[in-house]
C-alpha positions in Angstrom: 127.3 97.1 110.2 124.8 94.4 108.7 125.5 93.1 105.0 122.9 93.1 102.9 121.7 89.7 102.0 121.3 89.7 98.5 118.1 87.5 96.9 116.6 86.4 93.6 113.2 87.8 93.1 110.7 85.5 91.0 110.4 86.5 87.6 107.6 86.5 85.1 108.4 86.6 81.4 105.6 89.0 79.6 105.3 87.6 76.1 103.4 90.2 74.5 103.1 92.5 70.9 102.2 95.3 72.3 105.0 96.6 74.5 103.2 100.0 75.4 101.3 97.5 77.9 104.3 95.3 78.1 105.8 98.3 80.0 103.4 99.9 81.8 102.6 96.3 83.4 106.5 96.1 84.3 106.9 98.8 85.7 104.2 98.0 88.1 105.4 94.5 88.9 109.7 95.4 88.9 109.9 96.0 92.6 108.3 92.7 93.7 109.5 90.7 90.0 112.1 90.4 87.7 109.8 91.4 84.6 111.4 89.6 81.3 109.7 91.0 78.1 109.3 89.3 74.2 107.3 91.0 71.3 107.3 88.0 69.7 106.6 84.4 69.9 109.9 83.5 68.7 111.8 85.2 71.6 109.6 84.6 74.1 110.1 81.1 73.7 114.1 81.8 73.4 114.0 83.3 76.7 111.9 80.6 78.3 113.9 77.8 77.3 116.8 79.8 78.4 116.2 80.1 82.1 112.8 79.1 84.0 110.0 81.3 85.4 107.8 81.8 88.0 105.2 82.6 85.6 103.9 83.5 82.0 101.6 86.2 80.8 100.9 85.5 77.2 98.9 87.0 74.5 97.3 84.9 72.0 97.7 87.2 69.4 101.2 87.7 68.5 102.9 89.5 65.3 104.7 86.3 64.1 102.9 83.5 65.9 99.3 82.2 66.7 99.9 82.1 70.7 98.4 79.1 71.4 101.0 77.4 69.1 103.1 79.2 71.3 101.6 77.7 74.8 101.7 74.5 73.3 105.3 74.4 73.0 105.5 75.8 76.8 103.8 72.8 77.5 105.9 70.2 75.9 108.9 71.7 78.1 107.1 72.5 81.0 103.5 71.6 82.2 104.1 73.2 85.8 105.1 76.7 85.1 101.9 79.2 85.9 100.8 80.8 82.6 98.2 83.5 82.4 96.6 83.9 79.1 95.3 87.4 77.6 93.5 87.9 74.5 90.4 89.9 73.2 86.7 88.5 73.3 87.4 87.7 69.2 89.8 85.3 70.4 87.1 83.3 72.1 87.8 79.8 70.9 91.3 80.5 71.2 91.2 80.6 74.7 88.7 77.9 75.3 91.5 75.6 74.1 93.8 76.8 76.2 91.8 74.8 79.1 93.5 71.8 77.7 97.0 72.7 78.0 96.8 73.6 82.0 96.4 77.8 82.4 95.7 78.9 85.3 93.8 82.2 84.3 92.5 84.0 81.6 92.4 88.0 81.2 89.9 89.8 78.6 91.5 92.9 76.8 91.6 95.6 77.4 93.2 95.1 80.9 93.8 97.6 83.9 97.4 97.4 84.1 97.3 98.2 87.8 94.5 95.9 88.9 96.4 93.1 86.2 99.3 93.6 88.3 97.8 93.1 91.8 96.3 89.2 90.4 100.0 88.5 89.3 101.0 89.4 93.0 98.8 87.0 94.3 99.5 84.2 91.7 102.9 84.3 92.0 102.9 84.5 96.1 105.0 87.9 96.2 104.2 87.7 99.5 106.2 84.3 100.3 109.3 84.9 98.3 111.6 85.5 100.7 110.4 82.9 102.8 110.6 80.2 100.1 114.0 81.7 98.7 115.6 81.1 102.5 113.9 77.5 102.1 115.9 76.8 98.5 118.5 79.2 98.5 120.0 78.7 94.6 117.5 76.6 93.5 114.8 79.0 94.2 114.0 79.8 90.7 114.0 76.3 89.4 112.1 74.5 92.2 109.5 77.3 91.6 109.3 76.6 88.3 108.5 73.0 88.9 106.1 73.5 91.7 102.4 72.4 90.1 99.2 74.2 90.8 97.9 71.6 93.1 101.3 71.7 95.5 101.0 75.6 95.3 97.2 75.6 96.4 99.3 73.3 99.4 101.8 76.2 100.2 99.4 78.6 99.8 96.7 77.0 102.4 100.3 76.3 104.6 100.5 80.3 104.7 97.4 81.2 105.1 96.4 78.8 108.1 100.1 78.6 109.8 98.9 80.7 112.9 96.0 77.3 113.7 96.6 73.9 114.1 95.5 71.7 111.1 96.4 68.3 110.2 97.4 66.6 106.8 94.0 65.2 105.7 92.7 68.6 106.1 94.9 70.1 103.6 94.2 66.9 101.4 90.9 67.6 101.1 91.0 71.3 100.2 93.0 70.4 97.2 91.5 67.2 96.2 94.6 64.9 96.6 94.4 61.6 98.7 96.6 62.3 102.3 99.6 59.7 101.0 99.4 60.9 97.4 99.7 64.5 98.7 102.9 64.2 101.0 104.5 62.1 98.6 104.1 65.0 95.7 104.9 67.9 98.2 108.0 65.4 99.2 109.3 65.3 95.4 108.4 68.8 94.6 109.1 71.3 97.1 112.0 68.6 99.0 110.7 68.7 102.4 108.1 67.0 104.4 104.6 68.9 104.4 105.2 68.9 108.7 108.5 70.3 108.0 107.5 73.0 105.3 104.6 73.8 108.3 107.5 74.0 111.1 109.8 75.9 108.6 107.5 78.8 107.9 106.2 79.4 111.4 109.8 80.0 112.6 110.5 81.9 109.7 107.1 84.0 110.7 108.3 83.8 114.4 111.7 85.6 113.0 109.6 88.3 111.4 107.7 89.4 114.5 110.5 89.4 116.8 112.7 91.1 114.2 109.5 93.7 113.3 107.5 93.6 116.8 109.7 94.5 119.7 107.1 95.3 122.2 105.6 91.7 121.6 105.5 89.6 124.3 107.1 85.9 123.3 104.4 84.0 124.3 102.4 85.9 122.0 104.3 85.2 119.1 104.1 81.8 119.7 100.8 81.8 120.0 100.1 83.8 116.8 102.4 81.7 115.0 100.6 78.1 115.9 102.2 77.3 119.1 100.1 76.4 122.1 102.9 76.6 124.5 105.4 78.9 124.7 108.3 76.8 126.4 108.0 74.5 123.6 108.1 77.2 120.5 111.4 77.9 122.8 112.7 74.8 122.6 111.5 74.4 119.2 113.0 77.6 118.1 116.3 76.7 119.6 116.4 73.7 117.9 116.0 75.3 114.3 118.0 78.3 114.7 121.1 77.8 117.4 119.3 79.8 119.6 116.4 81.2 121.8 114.0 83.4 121.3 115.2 85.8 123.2 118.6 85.4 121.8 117.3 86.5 118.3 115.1 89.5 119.2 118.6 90.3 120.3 121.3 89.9 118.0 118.4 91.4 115.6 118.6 94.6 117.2 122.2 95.4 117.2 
């Protein structure tokens, strides 16, 4: 019998007055998220400093604290950590000078929880966690907590075009970064090459299918996982994981 293998899921701390939407948003988001909640100013900023985050939702208008004073100090500790700003059209200016301090999104209350929920998803990557938690093992939550917008736009083009081949100037030009100034920031940030955070997540893809799609033919998979030859994505596969393709459909099985 397999052991489960335990994982960290990304978090988001919810820094919010009104915790009637505080909890209808988490439970939403607590199957995919660990959903950390403050009603205050004061104790959303105790948590943060506490332990990092995937992401922020904060709303400017807090019981004890103006909440831009509140992203401000967010930003002295941390100028990478995603933070998605809600307030009410009265709050206007206020979240006009949020554009300074690096947000990546602003939300007009009222919200839909539900449809609040789904853009979090997407921020976040929800889809990629367990992908870049088998990348970082134990540092998951920190290096995620590090990773800028522009190195996310990165990953998230990696995920999106993994199945094609693509080169390095390419992806430098989607996100606006010169080719050297790009690998040497998604070197120091993520700790791997960009070619081997490309290689990384097509075999972890390639896992998935033969894992998920028994009745799929291998030189399908490594076709639909951006190999243009099968007895290569073999070799290649071998390399990375001890053994063949084959091999892991497998043990996968038993």
């Amino acid at each position: 019998m397999k052991k489960a293998k335990t994982t960290e899921k990304p978090s988001i701390l919810i820094i919010d007055s009104d915790m009637k939407f505080s909890l209808s948003l988490s439970i939403r988001l607590e199957n995919e998220l660990t959903v950390i909640t403050a009603s205050n100013g004061k104790d959303g900023l105790s948590l943060f400093y506490a332990k990092p985050v995937s992401m922020i939702l904060l709303d400017l208008v807090l019981s004890d604290m103006n909440g831009l004073e509140v992203l401000r100090k967010i930003r002295e500790k941390c100028n990478s950590t995603e933070v998605l700003v809600a307030a009410s059209s009265r709050c206007y200016e206020w979240a006009a000078a949020c554009a300074d301090l690096n947000i990546q999104g602003y939300v007009e209350k009222p919200v839909d929880p539900e449809g609040l929920a789904e853009r979090i998803r997407k921020m976040i990557g929800a889809g990629d966690v367990m992908f870049l938690q088998s990348l970082w093992g134990k540092e998951y939550e920190t290096r995620v907590a590090l990773i800028s917008y522009k190195i996310k736009k990165v990953m998230d083009y990696v995920h999106q075009n993994y199945c094609r081949d693509f080169s390095r100037n390419e992806v430098a030009k989607h996100v606006g970064l010169s080719p050297d100034h790009l690998s040497r920031l998604f070197h120091k940030e993520s700790g791997r090459r960009l070619k081997d955070y490309v290689t990384a997540y097509r075999i972890f893809k390639s896992k998935e299918l033969l894992t998920k799609r028994p009745d799929m033919r291998i030189i399908d998979i490594a076709a639909s996982t951006g190999f243009s030859d099968d007895n290569y994505f073999s070799r290649f596969f071998k390399k990375y994981t001890g053994l063949t393709p084959g091999e892991f459909r497998r043990n996968s099985s038993l």
